[in-house]
C-alpha positions in Angstrom: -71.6 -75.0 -44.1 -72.7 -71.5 -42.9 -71.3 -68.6 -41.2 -69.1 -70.2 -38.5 -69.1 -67.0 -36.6 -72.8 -67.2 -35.7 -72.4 -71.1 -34.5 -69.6 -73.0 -34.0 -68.8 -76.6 -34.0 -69.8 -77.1 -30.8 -73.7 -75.6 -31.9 -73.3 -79.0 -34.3 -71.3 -81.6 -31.9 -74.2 -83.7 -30.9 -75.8 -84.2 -34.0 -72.5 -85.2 -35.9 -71.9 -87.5 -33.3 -75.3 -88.7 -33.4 -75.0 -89.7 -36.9 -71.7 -91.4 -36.7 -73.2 -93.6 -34.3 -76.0 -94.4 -36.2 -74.7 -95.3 -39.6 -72.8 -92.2 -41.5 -69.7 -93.3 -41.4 -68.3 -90.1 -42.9 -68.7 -86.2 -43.1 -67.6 -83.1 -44.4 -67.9 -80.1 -42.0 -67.1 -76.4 -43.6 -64.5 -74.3 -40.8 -62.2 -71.7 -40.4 -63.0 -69.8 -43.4 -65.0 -67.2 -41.5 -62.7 -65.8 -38.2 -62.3 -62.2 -37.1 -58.7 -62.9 -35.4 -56.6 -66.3 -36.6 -56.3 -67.4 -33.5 -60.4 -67.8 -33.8 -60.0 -70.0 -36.9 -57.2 -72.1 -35.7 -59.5 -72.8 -32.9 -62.7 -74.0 -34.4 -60.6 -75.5 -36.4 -59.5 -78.0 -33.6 -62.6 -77.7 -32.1 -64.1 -79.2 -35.0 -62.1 -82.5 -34.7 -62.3 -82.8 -31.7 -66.3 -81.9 -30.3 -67.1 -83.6 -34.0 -65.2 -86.6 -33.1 -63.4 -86.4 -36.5 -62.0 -89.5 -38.0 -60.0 -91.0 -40.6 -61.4 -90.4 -44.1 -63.3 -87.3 -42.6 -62.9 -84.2 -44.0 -62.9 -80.3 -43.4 -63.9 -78.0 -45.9 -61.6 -74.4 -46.0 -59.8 -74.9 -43.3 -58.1 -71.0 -44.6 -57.2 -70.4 -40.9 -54.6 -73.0 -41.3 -53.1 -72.0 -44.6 -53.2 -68.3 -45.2 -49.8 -66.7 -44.5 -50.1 -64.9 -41.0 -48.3 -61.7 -43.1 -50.9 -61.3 -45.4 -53.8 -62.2 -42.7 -52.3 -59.1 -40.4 -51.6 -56.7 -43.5 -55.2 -57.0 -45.0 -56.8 -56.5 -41.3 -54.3 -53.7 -39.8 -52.7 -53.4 -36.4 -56.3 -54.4 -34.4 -58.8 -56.0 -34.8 -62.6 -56.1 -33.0 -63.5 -59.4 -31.1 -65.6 -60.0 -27.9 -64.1 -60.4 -24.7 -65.3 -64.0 -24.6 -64.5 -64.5 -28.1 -60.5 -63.2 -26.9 -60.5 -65.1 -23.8 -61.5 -68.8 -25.3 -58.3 -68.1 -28.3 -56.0 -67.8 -25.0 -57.5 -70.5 -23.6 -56.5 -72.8 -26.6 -52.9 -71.3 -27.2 -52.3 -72.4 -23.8 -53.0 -75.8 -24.1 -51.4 -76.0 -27.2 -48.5 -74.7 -26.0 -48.8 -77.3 -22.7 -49.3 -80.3 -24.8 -46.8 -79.6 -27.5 -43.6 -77.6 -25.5 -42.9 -75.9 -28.7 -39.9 -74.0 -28.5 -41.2 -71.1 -30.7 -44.8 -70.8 -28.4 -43.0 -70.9 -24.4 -42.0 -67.2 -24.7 -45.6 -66.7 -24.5 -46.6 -68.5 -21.8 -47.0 -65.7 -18.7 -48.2 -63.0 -21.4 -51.1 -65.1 -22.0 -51.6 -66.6 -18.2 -51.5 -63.2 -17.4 -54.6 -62.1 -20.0 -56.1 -65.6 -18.7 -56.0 -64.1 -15.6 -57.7 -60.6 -16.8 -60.3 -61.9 -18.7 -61.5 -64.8 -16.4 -62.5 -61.9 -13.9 -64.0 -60.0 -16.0 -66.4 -62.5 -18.0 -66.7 -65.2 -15.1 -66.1 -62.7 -11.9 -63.1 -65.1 -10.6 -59.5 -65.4 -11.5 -59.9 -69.3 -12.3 -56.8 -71.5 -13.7 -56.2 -71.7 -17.1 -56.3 -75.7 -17.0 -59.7 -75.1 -15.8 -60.7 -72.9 -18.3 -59.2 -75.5 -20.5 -61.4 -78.6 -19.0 -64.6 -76.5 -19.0 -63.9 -75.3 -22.9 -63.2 -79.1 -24.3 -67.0 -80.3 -22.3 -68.6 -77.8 -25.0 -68.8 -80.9 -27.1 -70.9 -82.3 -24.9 -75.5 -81.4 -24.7 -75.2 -78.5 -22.1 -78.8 -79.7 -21.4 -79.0 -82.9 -20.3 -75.5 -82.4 -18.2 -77.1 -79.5 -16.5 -80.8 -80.4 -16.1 -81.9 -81.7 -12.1 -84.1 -84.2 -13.3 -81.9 -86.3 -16.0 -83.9 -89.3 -17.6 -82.0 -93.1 -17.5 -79.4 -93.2 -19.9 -80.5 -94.9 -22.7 -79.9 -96.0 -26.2 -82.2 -93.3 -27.7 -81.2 -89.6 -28.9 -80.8 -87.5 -26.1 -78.0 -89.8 -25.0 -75.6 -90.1 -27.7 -72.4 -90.5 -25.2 -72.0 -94.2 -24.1 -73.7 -94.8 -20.6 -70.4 -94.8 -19.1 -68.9 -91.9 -20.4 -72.0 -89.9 -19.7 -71.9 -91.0 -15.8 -68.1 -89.7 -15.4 -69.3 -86.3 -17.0 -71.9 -86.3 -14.5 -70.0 -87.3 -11.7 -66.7 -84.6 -12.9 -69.3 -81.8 -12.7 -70.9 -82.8 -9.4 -67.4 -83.7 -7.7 -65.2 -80.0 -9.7 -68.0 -77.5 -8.8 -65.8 -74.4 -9.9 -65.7 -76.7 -13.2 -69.4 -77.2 -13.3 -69.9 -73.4 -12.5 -67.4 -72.2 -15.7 -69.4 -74.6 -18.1 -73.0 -73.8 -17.0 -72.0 -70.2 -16.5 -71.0 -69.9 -20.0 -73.9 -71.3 -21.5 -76.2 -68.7 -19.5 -74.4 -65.8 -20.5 -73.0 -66.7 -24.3 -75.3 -64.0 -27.2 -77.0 -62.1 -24.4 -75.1 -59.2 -24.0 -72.9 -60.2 -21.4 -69.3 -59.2 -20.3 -68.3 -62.5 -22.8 -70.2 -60.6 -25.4 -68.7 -57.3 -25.1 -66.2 -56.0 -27.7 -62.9 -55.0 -27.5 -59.9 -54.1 -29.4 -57.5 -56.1 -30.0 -53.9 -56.1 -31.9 -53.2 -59.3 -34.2 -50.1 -59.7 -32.9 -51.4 -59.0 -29.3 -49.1 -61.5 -27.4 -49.0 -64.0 -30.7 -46.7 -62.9 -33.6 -46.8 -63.9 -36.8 -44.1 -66.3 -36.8 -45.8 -67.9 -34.1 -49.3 -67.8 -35.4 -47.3 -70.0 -37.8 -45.6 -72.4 -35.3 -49.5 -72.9 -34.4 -50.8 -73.6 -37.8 -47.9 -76.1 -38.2 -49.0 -77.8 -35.2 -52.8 -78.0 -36.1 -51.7 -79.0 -39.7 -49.8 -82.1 -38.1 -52.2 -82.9 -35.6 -54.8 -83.2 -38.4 -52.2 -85.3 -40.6 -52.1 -87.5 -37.4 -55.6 -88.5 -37.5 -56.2 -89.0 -41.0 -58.4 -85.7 -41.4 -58.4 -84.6 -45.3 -58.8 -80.7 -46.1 -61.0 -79.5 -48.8 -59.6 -76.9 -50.5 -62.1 -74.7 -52.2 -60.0 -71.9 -54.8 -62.4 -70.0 -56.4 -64.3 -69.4 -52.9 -61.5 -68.7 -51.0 -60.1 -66.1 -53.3 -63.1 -64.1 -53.9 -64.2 -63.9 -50.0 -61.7 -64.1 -48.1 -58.2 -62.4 -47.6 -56.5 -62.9 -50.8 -56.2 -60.3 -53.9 -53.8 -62.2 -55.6 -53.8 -66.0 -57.2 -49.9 -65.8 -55.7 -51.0 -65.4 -52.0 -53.2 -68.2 -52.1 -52.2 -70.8 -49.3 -52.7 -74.4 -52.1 -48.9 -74.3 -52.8 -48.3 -74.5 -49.1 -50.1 -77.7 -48.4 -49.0 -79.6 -51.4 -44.9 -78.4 -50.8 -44.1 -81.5 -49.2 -40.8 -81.8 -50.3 -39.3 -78.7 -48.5 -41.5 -79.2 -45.4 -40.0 -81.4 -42.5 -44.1 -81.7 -40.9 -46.1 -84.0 -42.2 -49.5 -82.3 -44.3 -52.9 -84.1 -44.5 -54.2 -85.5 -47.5 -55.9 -82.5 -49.9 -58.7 -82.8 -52.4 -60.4 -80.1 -54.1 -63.8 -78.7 -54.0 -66.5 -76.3 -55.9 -68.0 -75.2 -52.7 -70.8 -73.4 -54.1 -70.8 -73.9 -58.1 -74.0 -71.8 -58.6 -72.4 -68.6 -56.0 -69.1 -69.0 -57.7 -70.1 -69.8 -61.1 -67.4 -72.8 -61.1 -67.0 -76.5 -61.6 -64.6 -79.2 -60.5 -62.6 -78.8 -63.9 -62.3 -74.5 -62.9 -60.9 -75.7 -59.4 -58.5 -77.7 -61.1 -57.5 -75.6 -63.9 -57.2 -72.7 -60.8 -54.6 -75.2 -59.0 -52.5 -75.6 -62.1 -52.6 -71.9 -62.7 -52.0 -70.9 -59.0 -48.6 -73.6 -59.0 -47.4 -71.6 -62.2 -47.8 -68.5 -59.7 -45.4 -70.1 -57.4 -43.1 -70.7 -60.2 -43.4 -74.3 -60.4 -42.5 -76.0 -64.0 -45.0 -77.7 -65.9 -44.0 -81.2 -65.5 -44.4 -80.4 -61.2 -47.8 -78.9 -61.8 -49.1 -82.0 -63.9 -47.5 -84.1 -60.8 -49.4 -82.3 -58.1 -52.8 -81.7 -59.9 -52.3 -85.5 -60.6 -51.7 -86.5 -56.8 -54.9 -84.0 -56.1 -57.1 -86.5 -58.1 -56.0 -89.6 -56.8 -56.4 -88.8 -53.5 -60.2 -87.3 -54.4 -60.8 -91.5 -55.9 -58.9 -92.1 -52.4 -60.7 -90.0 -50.1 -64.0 -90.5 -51.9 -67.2 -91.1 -49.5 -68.8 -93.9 -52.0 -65.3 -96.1 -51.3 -66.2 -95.9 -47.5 
């Protein structure tokens, strides 16, 4: 629950695996609140569910990335934005396997724009012009302890905490990083050169809506809302945070109304429940949050027998999704 843009989920994969195999059955894990280009939140926000291992009944805190209008995200940062290289090149990476997984219509037109910055950026941070579905393998092993898969002298897999990943698993890792050495090369190359002031490191302008635009920034959030629908992953949605640090101004721009607007959606939403965040920062309390969420569905001009409906729905699933019922 810190500044995601100093360590990611990756920074925290081991540990949350760790203690889902050894008796917390669920967790919370704060994400893309803090991003310096969308595309960065909507990544660690799938990066979180899947190096995490997210499962039903878990939840992610903010998750703003995946609700905040793409409009209002690229009017309150301007026409560019400042991002590292590596920081540029891992986003691509992403929005090409999303677009390869899910053939959305809306994303193809971007395919060879972003093959082609693939391209331009691989050379430039890694020295070689490697595929993107290589760039893609070596990103989703970031979930994985980059020293004990890299180390010469490995100690026997055992049931202890170094090795977390069944015995089995770990052996394939091992054996796909012996057997791919260009794949081996991208991972361990990465994790010598990431916060020293390397070519990944280096900043550059960018425009925010470089090869993405809006309207397909939100193509993507749809996606990433459905995929976490899919798995049963709730969002906690924290109002009085969100509007005092991050992009919004107004209680009208706020992205609640967008999650909870099932009825003239065709996609399904996860489950929402609210939060405080931090009460003694914020100077809130569960009752503000809720009184915020009635107040904000006013905003969107909803009457008052809709907002007692959906502040009502945001309770019982808080009693649904509650951590003391696991």
């Amino acid at each position: 629950a810190a500044n995601e843009m100093d360590a990611g989920p990756e920074v925290f994969s081991h540990t949350f695996r760790y203690l889902k195999q050894y008796g917390i059955p669920h967790c919370t894990y704060h994400v893309g609140e803090d991003f310096k280009h969308l595309l960065t939140g909507l990544r660690t926000i799938c990066e979180a569910v899947d190096f995490l291992e997210l499962q039903a009944g878990d939840r992610l805190g903010h998750c703003t990335a995946v609700g905040i209008s793409p409009e209002i995200w690229k009017k309150r940062v301007g026409k560019t934005c400042i991002l590292s290289q590596g920081e540029w090149l891992d986003n691509l990476v992403f929005v090409w396997d999303i677009i390869k997984e899910s053939q959305n219509e809306q994303l193809q037109p971007a395919s060879v724009a972003i093959e082609s910055q693939i391209a331009e950026f691989s050379y430039k941070i890694y020295k070689n012009n490697y595929p993107p579905y290589l760039l893609v393998e070596a990103w989703k092993l970031r979930k994985y302890n980059p020293i004990l898969y890299l180390e010469q002298d490995v100690p026997t897999i055992g049931d202890d905490w170094d090795w977390v990943d069944p015995p089995q698993k770990a052996r394939e890792i091992r054996e796909k990083l012996k057997l791919h050495k260009d794949l081996r090369r991208i991972w361990e190359t990465y994790h010598r050169i990431i916060g020293g002031g390397s070519e990944y490191d280096k900043p550059i302008e960018v425009g925010t809506d470089k090869i993405i635009s809006t309207a397909q920034l939100y193509a993507l959030q749809c996606i990433i809302l459905e995929k976490m629908s899919k798995e049963g992953i709730v969002i906690e949605a924290l109002p009085s945070s969100n509007l005092r640090i991050s992009y919004y101004k107004y209680l009208n721009e706020y992205h609640l109304e967008r999650w909870l607007n099932t009825e003239q959606q065709e996609m399904l939403l996860p489950p929402i429940v609210l939060g405080t965040d931090d009460p003694g920062i914020f100077m809130t309390n569960i009752y503000n949050e809720y009184a915020k969420a009635y107040l904000h569905l006013e905003t969107q001009g909803r009457s008052s027998s809709n907002r007692i409906k959906k502040v009502t729905d945001l309770h019982r699933d808080s009693l649904t999704y509650n951590f003391n019922n696991a």
